[in-house]
C-alpha positions as CSV (number, residue, x, y, z in Angstrom):
1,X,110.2,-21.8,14.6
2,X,109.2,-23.6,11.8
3,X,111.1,-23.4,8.1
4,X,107.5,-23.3,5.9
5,X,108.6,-24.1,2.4
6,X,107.6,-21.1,-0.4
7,X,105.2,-23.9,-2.0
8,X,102.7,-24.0,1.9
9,X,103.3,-20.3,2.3
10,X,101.3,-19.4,-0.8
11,X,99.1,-22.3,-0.5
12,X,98.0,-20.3,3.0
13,X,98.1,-17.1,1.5
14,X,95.5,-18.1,-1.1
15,X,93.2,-19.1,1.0
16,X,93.8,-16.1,3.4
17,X,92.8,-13.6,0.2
18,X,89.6,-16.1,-0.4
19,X,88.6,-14.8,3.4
20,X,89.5,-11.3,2.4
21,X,87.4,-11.5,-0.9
22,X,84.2,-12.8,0.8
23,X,84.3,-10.0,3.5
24,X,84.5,-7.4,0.5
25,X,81.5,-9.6,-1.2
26,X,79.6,-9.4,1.5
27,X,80.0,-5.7,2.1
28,X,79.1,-5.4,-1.8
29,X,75.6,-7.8,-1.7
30,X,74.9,-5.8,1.6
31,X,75.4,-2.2,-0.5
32,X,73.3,-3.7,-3.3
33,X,70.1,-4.6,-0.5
34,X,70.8,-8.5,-0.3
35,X,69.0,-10.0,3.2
36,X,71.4,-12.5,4.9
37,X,69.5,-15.4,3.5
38,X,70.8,-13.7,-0.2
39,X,73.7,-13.2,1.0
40,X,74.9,-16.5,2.1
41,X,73.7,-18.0,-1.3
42,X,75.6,-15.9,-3.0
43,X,78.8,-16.1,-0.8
44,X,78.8,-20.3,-0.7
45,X,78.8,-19.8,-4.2
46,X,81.9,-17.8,-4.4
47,X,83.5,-20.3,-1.8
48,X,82.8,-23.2,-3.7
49,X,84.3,-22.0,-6.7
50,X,87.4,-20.4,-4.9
51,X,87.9,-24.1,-3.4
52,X,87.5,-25.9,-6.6
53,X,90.2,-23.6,-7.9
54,X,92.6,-24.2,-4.7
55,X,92.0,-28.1,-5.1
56,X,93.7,-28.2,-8.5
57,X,96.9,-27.8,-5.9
58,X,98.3,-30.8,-5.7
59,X,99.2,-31.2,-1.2
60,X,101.3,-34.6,-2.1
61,X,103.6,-32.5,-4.3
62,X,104.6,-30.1,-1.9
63,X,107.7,-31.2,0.4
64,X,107.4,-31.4,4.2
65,X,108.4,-28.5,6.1
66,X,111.0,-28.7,9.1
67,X,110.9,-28.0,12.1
C-alpha cells in the first residue's frame, strides 16, 4: 500500500470532480437539444479550461510519495 501525501490526493480528486462535471454537462446540453457534434464543442471547452486551472498546480512542488 502506498502512503499518497494530502498534496497528490487532492490533485486526483480534482481532476476526478472535472469527470463528474462533464458527465453532468453533458446530461445538461443533451436536456437543452444539443447533437453530439454540439456537444463535444461545448464539453472540450469546459475541459480546456478545467486543465488550464489544474496546470497552475505546480507537480515539482509536491513531495514523492512512499511506498
Amino acid at each position: 500500500m502506498y502512503d499518497v501525501p494530502n498534496e497528490i490526493r487532492d490533485y486526483i480528486e480534482a481532476y476526478l470532480k472535472m469527470w463528474e462535471d462533464e458527465e453532468s454537462y453533458n446530461a445538461v446540453l443533451i436536456n437543452q437539444g444539443k447533437n453530439q457534434k454540439e456537444r463535444m464543442e461545448l464539453l472540450l471547452q469546459l475541459v480546456v479550461q478545467q486543465l488550464q486551472m489544474l496546470e497552475t498546480v505546480s507537480l515539482n512542488n509536491l513531495p514523492e510519495f512512499r511506498k
